[in-house]
C-alpha positions in Angstrom: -28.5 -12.9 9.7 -30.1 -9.8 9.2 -27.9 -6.4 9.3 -28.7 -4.0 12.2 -29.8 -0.4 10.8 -27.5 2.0 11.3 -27.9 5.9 11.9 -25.0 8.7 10.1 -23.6 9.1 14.1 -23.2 5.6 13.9 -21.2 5.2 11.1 -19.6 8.4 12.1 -18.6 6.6 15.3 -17.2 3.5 13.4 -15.4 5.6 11.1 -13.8 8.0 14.1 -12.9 5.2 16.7 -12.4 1.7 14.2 -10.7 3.6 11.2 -7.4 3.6 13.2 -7.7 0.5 14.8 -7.0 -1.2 11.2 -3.4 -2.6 10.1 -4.1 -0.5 6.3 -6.5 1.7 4.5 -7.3 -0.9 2.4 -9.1 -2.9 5.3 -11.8 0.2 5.3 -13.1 -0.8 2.2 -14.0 -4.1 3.6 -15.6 -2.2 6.7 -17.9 -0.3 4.1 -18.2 -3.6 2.4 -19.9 -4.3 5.8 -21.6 -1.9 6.2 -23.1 -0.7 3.0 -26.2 -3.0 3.6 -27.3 -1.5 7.2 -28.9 1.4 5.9 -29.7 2.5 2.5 -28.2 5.9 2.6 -25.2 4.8 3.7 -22.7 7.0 2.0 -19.8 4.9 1.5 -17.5 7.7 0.0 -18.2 10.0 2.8 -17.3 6.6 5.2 -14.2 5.7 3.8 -12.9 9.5 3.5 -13.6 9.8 7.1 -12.0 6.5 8.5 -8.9 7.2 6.3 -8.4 10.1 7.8 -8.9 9.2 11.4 -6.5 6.7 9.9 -3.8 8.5 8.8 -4.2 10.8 11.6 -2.8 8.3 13.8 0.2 7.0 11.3 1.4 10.1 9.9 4.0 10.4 11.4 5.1 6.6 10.9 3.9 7.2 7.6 6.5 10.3 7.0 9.0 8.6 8.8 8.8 5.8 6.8 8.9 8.5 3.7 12.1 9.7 5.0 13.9 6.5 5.2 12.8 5.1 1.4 14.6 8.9 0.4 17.5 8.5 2.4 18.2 5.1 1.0 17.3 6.6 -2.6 20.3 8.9 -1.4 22.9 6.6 -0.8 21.6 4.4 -3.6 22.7 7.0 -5.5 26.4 8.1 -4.1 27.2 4.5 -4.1 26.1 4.0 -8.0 28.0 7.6 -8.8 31.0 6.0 -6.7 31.1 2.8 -8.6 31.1 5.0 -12.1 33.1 7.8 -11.3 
């Protein structure tokens, strides 16, 4: 099958509206993987930096919750190992 040809507002749209639709930030890099061959100045840097952040813009604050909970448990981690020493 032959790739379509795709213009920058395309991939611009792909990036915007797709980027957070994606379980991980890992899963753009197999979208660019997709893309890279429907047009040959497809700037794949300037692709993935976009849909990450579109990305991230929708998680962060799952993302920093998430952040707060790993410290938390770092926390009392801690006080329990200085309880069982001290």
């Amino acid at each position: 099958m032959t790739a379509p040809k795709f213009t920058k507002q395309q991939f611009e749209f792909v990036a915007d509206f797709f980027g957070p639709l994606v379980s991980s930030p890992s899963q753009i890099k197999q979208m660019a993987d997709a893309l890279v061959d429907t047009n040959i100045t497809f700037d794949r840097q300037n692709f993935e930096d976009r849909a990450t952040e579109a990305w991230e813009a929708k998680y962060a604050d799952d993302i920093a919750d998430g952040q707060r909970v790993l410290e938390d448990t770092e926390v009392r981690n801690e006080q329990n190992n200085l309880k069982s020493y001290g």
